[in-house]
Each structure stands twice: as structure tokens, then as C-alpha cells.
N, C-alpha and C positions, 0 to 999 in steps of 0.2 A: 579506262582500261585499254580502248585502242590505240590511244596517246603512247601508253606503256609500251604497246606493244610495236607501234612504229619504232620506236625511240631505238629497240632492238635491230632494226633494220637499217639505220640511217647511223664508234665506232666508240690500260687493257684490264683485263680480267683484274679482280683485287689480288691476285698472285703475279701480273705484270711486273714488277719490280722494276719500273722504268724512273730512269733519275735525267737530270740534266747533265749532259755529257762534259768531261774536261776534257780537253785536250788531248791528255794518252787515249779517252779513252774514243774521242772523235777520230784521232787516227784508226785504232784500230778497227770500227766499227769500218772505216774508207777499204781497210786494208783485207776485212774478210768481208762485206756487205753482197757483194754479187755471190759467193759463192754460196752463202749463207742462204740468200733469197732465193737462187736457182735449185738447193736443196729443199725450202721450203713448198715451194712452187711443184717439183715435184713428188712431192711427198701429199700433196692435196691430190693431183691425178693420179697418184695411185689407189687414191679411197676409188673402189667398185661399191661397194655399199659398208655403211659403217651405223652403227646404231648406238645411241648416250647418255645417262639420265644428264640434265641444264639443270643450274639453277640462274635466275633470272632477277637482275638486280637494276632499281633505277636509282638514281642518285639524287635526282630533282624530289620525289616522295618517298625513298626509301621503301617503299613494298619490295616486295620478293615472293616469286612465284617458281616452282617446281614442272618438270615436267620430262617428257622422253622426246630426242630427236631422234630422228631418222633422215638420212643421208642416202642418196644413190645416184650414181654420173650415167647420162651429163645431166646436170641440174634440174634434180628433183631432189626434196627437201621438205617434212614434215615438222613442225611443232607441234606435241601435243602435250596440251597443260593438263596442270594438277584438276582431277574433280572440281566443278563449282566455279572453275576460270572458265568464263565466255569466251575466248577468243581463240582461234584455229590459224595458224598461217601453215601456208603448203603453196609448193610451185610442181609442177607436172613437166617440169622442163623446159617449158616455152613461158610462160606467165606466173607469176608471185598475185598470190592472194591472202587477204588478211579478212577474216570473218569475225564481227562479233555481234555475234547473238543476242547480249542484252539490250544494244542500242540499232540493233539489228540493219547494219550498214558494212557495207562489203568494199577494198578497196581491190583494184588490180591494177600492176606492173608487167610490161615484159621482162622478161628474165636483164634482159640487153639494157635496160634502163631500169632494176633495181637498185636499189641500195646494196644489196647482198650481189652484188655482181664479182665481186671478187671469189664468194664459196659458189655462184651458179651459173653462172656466164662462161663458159668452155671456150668463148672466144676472147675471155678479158682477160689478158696477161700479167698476171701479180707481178713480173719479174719488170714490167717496163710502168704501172703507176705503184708498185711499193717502194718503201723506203726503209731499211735497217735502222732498230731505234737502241740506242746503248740498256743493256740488262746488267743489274745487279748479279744476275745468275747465270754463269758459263754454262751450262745446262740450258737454258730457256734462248727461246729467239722471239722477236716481237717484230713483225712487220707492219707498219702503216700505211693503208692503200686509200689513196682518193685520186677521184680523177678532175684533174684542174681544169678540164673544158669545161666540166658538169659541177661546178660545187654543189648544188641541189641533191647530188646523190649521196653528201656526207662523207664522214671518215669513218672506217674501220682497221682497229689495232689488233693485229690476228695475235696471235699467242700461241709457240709450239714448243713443245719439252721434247731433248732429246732424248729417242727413246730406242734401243734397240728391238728388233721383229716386228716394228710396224712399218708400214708404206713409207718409202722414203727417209728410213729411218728419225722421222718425227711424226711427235704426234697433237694435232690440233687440242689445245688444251681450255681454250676460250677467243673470246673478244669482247672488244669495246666498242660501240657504235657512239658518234656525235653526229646530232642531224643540224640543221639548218639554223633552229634554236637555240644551238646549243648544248641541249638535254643530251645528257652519259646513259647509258646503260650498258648494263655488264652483262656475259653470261659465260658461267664457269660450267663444261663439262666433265665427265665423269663417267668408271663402268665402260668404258668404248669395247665395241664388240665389232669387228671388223669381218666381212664373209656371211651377212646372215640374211638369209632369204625375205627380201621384201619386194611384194609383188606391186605392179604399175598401178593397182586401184587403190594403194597407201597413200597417193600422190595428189588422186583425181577429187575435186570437190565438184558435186552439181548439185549446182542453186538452184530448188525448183518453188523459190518466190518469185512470186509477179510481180512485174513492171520493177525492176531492182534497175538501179543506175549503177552504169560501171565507170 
């Protein structure tokens, strides 16, 4: 389960519509790519808090897990799964942590050296490691962000539908995470609720097991 649940962390959506580009349409992607990106870019800074039901998909075992996110800048970030799912990831703004309770082992990240540095890293600029990737759907935009010093921190293919009256007028729709392995996983949001009070103890996890290795 923790495997699954890195996998999410480390990069689109089955709604992605990503194809290998021709030509027209490699130009075009050249010819709108920045303005597109800098729209997407800020369209994530203007999430203040945004809340979603995920569904969570790996491609390596095929499971699929349910669950609610919760969103708030700068970089804090809940997952919390369906009943019966062991596992908790939350970052409090400064560190990423992945809890699970069944095999009762805890990972932590700085935010600045996650994987998900693209959604919680304030200082990571989508607009300078993304890349514009050609969509079947003028409506959709798919950014690819890794960062090439760090292959270690994986590729995430973000996914935003254009959307009038939300932030930047897009709106985060999923992604795709590949980590180091290899292994895809997907997760398609839903339900976005934008403006809604979530307080900083949403965010905070303490570990009051002994002698826990971080």
C-alpha cells in the first residue's frame, strides 16, 4: 500500500488525451506553450484553499482507492482515503509525510525535495521545469514537470480543463506521477470546492510512536 501510495507522489489522468504529436501539431504546442504554461502556473497560485473528492489509480496492480483532498497555500496538502485504507499523506508546508499504519512505517520529505514539488514547493516554478504536451482536447492543457538535476524526484503530468470562475481560469483536473521505477499512477479529481475553511491542524500529523525512524 505504501508502494501505491509513493507511486502517487513520484507523474496524465485516464482523461489526459495525450497523443504523440505531428508536426502541426508540434508547432502549435511551440507557438502557444509559454502562454499556456504561464496561464496554468497561475491558475495553481491562485488556489487559497480548494477541497476534492480523488480517485486514485496504479497501473502497475490496477487497485483503485477513493478519497477526499484538501489543498491550501503555500504548501499544505491532505490526502485522506476511503475507510479501511491505511495510509495518510499530509505536508504542513514545510515537509511531506506518508503514514501507514498497517506496516506501521512513516516516510518524510521536505516540501523542496518532494516529488509533489510542483503542487507544494512555492519556490518551484512550473513555468521554468514544465513542458507543454500536445492534447487531443482544446479544452484541456497537460503540463509535464521534472526536474533534470533531480531525476530521483520523478515526472508529474498535471492536467487542467479550461474552466471559466475558477482561479486562473483553469482548473486542476488530475495527474500522473512516474517515479524512478517506472510505476504510473493516476489520480482524477472531482467536486472542487474552492474558498472553504480548512484550518492548519488539517495539515499537522504527530507521531507519538517511539523511537520511529524518519
Amino acid at each position: 500500500m505504501l508502494c501505491l501510495a509513493m507511486g502517487l507522489l513520484v507523474a496524465g489522468p485516464a482523461a489526459l488525451s495525450l497523443v504523440a504529436p505531428t508536426p502541426a501539431m508540434a508547432n502549435s504546442v511551440g507557438a502557444n506553450g509559454s502562454a499556456q504554461i504561464a496561464q496554468a502556473v497561475a491558475a495553481l497560485r491562485g488556489i487559497d484553499t480548494m477541497r476534492a473528492n480523488f480517485v486514485q489509480r496504479s497501473e502497475a496492480t490496477g487497485q483503485q482507492v477513493t478519497g477526499v483532498l484538501s489543498l491550501k497555500r503555500p504548501g499544505k496538502i491532505r490526502f485522506q482515503y476511503q475507510r479501511g485504507y491505511p495510509v495518510l499523506i499530509i505536508s504542513d508546508g514545510k515537509a511531506l509525510t506518508i503514514i501507514d499504519s498497517e506496516v506501521k512505517q512513516t516516510q518524510r520529505w521536505p516540501i523542496g525535495k518532494s516529488p509533489m514539488g510542483a503542487l507544494l514547493n512555492p519556490a518551484k516554478d512550473v513555468a521554468q521545469y514544465g513542458t507543454l504536451l500536445p492534447s487531443l482536447d482544446p479544452h484541456v492543457t497537460n503540463i509535464r514537470v521534472t526536474d533534470r538535476m533531480h531525476p530521483e524526484y520523478g515526472v508529474m503530468t498535471l492536467s487542467f480543463a479550461h474552466k471559466a470562475g475558477v482561479p486562473g481560469g483553469m482548473e486542476l483536473v488530475g495527474w500522473q506521477t512516474v517515479d524512478a521505477q517506472n510505476r504510473r499512477t493516476t489520480i482524477i479529481l472531482s467536486g472542487h470546492q474552492y474558498g472553504v475553511e480548512l484550518g492548519d491542524d488539517l495539515f499537522r500529523y504527530l507521531d507519538v510512536r517511539p523511537n520511529v525512524r524518519r
